[in-house]
Structure formats: C-alpha cells, structure tokens
C-alpha atoms as a printed R data frame, in Angstrom:
    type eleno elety resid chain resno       x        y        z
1   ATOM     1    CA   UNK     A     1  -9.037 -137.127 -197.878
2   ATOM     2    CA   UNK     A     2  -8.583 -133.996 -199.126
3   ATOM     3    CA   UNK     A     3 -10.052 -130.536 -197.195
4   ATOM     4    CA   UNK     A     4  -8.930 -132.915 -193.778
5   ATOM     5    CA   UNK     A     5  -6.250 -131.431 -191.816
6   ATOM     6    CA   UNK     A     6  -3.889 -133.497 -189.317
7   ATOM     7    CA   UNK     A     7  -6.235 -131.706 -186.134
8   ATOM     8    CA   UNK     A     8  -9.674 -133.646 -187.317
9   ATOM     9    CA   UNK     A     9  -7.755 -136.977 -188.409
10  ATOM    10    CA   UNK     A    10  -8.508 -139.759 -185.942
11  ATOM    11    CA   UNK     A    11  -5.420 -140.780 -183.842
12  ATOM    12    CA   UNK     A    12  -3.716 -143.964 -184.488
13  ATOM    13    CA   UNK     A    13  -3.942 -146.428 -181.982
14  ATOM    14    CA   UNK     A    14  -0.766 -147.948 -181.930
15  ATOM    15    CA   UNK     A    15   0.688 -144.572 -180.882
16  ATOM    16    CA   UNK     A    16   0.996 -143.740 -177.008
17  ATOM    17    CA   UNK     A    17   1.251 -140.229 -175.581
18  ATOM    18    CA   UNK     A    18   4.477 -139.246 -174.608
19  ATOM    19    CA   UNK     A    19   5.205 -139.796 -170.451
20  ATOM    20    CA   UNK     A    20   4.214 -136.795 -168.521
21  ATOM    21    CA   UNK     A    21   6.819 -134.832 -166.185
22  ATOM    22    CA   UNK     A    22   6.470 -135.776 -162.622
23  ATOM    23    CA   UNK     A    23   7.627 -132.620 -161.444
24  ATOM    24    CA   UNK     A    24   4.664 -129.726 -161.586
25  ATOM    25    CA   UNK     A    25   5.550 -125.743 -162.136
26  ATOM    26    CA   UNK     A    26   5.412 -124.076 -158.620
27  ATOM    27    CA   UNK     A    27   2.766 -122.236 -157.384
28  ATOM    28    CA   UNK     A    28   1.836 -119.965 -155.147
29  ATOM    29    CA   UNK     A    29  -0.227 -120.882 -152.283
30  ATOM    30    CA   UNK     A    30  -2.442 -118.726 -150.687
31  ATOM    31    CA   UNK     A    31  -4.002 -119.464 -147.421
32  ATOM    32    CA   UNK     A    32  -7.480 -118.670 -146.652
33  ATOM    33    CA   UNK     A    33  -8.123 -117.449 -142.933
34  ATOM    34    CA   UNK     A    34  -9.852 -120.721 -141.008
35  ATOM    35    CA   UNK     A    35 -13.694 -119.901 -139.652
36  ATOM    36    CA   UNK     A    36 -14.754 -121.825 -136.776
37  ATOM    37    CA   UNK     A    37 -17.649 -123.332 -136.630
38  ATOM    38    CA   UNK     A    38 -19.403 -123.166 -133.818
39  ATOM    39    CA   UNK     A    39 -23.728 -124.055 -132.549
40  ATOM    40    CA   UNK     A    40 -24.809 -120.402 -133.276
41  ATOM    41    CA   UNK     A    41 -22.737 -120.026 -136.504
42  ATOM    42    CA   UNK     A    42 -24.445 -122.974 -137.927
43  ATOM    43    CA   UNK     A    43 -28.441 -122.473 -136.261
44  ATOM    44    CA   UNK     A    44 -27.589 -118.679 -138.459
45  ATOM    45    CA   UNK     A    45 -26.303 -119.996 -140.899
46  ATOM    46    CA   UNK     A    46 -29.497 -122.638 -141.837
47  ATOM    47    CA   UNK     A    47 -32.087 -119.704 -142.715
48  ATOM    48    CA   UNK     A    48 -35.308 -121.238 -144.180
49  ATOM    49    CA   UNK     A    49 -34.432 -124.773 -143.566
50  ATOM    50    CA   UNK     A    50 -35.013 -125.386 -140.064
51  ATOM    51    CA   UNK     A    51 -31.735 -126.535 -139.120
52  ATOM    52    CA   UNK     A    52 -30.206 -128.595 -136.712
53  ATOM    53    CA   UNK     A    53 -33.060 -128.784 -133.783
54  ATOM    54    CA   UNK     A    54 -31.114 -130.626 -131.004
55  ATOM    55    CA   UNK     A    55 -30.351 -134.231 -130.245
56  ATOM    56    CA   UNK     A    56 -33.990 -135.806 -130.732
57  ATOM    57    CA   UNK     A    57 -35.299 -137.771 -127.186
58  ATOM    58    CA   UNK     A    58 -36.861 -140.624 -127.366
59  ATOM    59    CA   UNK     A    59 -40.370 -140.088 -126.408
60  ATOM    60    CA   UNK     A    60 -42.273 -142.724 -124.050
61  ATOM    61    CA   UNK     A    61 -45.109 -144.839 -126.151
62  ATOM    62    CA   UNK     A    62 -48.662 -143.711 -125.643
63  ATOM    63    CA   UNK     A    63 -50.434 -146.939 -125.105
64  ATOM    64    CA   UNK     A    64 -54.022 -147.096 -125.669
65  ATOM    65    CA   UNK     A    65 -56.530 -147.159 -122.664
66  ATOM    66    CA   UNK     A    66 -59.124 -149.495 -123.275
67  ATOM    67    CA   UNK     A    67 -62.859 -148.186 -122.816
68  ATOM    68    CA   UNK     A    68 -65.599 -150.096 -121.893
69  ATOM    69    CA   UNK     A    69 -68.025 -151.181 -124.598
70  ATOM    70    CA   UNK     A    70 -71.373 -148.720 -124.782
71  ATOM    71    CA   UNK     A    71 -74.472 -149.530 -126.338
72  ATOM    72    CA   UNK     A    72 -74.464 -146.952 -129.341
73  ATOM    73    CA   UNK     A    73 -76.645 -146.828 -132.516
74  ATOM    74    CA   UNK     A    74 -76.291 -149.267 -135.436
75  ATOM    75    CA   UNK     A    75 -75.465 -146.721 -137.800
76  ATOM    76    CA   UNK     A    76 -75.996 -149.959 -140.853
77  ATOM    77    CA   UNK     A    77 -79.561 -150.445 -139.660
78  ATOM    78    CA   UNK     A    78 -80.103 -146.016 -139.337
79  ATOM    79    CA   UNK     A    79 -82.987 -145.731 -142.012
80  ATOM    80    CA   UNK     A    80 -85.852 -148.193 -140.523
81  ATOM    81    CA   UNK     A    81 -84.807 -146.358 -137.446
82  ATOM    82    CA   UNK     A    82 -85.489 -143.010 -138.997
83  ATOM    83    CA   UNK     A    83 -88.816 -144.537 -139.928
84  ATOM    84    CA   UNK     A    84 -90.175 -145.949 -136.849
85  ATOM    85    CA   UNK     A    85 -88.859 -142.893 -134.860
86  ATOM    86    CA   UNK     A    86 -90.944 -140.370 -137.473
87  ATOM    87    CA   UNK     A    87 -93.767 -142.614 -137.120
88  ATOM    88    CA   UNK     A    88 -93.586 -141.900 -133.127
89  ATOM    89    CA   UNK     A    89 -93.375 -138.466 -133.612
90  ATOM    90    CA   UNK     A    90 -95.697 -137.810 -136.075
91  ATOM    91    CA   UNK     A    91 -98.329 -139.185 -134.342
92  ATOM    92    CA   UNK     A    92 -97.205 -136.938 -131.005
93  ATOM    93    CA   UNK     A    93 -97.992 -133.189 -130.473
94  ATOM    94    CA   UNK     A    94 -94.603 -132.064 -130.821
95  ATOM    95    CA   UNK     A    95 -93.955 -129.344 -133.741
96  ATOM    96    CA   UNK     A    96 -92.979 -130.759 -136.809
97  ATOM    97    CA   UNK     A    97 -90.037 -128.379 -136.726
98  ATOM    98    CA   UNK     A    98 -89.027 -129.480 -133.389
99  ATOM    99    CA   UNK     A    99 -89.660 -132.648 -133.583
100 ATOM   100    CA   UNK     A   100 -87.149 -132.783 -136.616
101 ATOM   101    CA   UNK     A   101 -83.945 -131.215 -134.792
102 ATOM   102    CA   UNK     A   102 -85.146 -133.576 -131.777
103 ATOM   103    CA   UNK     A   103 -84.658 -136.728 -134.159
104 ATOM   104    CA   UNK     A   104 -81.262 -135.732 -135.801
105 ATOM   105    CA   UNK     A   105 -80.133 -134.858 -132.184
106 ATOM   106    CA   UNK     A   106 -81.223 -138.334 -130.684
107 ATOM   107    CA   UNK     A   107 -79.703 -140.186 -133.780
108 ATOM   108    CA   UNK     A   108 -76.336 -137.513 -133.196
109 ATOM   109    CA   UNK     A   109 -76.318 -138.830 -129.530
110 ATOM   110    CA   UNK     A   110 -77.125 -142.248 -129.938
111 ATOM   111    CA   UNK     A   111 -74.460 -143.076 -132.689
112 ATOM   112    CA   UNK     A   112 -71.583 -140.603 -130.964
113 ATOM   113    CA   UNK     A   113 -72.132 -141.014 -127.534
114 ATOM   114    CA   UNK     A   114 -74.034 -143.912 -126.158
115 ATOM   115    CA   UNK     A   115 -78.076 -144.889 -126.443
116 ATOM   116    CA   UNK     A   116 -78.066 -143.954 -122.417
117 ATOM   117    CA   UNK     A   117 -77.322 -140.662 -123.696
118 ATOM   118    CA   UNK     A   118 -80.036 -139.865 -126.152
119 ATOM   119    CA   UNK     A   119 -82.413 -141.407 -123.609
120 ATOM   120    CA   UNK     A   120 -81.604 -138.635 -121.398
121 ATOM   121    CA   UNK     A   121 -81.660 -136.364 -124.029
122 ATOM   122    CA   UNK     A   122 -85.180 -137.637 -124.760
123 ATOM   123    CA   UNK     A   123 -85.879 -137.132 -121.028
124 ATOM   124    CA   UNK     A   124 -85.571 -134.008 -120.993
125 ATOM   125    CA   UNK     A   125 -88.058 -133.827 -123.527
126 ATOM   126    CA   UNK     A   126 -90.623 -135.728 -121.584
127 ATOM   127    CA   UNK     A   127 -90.104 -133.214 -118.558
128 ATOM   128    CA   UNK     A   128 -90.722 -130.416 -120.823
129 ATOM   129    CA   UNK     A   129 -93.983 -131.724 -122.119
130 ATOM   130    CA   UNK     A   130 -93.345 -132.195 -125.448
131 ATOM   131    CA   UNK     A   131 -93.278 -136.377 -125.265
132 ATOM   132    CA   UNK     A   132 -95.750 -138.274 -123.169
133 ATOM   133    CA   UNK     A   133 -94.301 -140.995 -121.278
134 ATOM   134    CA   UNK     A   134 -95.980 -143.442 -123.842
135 ATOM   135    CA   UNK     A   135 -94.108 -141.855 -126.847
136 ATOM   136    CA   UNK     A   136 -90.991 -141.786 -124.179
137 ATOM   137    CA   UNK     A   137 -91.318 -145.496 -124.054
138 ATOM   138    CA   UNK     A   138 -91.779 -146.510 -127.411
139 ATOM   139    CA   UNK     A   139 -88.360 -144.184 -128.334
140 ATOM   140    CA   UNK     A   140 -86.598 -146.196 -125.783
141 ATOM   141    CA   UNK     A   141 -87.454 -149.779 -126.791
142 ATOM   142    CA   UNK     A   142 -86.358 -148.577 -130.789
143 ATOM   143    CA   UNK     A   143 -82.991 -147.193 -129.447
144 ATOM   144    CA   UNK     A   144 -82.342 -150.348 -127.479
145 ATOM   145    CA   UNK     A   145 -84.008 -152.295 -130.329
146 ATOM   146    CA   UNK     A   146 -81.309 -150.299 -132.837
147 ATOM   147    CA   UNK     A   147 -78.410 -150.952 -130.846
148 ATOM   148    CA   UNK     A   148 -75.645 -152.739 -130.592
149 ATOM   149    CA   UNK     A   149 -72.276 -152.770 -128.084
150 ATOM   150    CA   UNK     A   150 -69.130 -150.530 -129.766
C-alpha cells in the first residue's frame, strides 16, 4: 500500500529470526559490600509496622467456670412488673421522686444481679422508713412472682 514503509508492514510468518550468539559482551561486575542482618537491624528497620514481635507462645485455654443459677428478673415479662410495683408505691408514703429512682434501682438489681439482691436493696428501705413491712411484702412476692432462674 502506498505511504507504508517496510517498519509498519506485518512480519511474515514463515520467516524465523536469525539464531542469537551464545557468547554475551563482557561486563564489568561490581560488587556491592554485603550488610548483615542481624535482630536489631531488622526490629529498626520495620518503623510503623510493628515488626517481628518474637516467637508467639501458645497461651493455656481459659475455660469457663460455671456459676450457679440465680433467681433474676424476667426482663420479657418487665412492664406488668413496672405496673404492679407503681401500684405498690403509689399507694405508700414514699416521695414520688424517690419512689421512682427506688423502682429503676430494684428493676437494675433484680435483672443484673439476683432478686435476693433487690430484696435487700428494698430492705434497706424498710429500715429507713420509707416502706412498711406490708408494702415490703407485697414487693417481695412480685419479684419472686417475676422471676425466673438465669
């Protein structure tokens, strides 16, 4: 085609390249100077990474200790508790105030810790004079009624 020069042709296939020379021009060969490497050359030489920390130990399996069941709060069953425990304390003479951070701290006890627990808590109450040992009662029998073994 005409503007094509013998560069862009295609090459032929039948053709093969000539064999190269086994023998290659000598060069000169410089050697570099050989740097050891040694533990503190490479722990320098990691920067941000971290690096090599050691040979890892195998550490011994932490097996779980079993705990004894406690009877805690039955956290599906928490808003007819809510009610009968507000119908306890409204009828008491406890400050409605007090009487509020008493309730979130029973049902706080009683769902985290054990029921014994927030009957204590509700002890402590009764010794203080702010629950009569009726309204003590009745708190009791609804935590052991709203419990169950966890």
């Amino acid at each position: 085609m005409p503007g094509e020069n013998e560069k862009s042709k295609p090459a032929k296939p039948a053709q093969k390249p000539a064999a190269k020379p086994t023998q290659k021009p000598a060069q000169k060969s410089v050697q570099k100077p050989v740097q050891k490497v040694t533990q503190k050359s490479v722990s320098q030489s990691s920067g941000s990474y971290g690096g090599d920390k050691g040979p890892k130990k195998n550490k011994p399996v932490k097996t779980k200790e079993s705990t004894k069941k406690q009877s805690m709060l039955n956290t599906h069953k928490l808003a007819p508790f809510k009610y009968d425990m507000n119908e306890i304390l409204s009828a008491s003479s406890m400050d409605p105030a007090k009487a509020s951070s008493f309730l979130a701290s029973v049902i706080a006890k009683a769902s985290r810790i054990s029921t014994k627990s927030a009957k204590e808590f509700a002890k402590t109450f009764l010794d203080a004079g702010d629950l009569t040992k009726d309204e003590y009662d009745k708190i009791c029998k609804l935590l052991d009624r709203y419990s169950k073994f966890r």
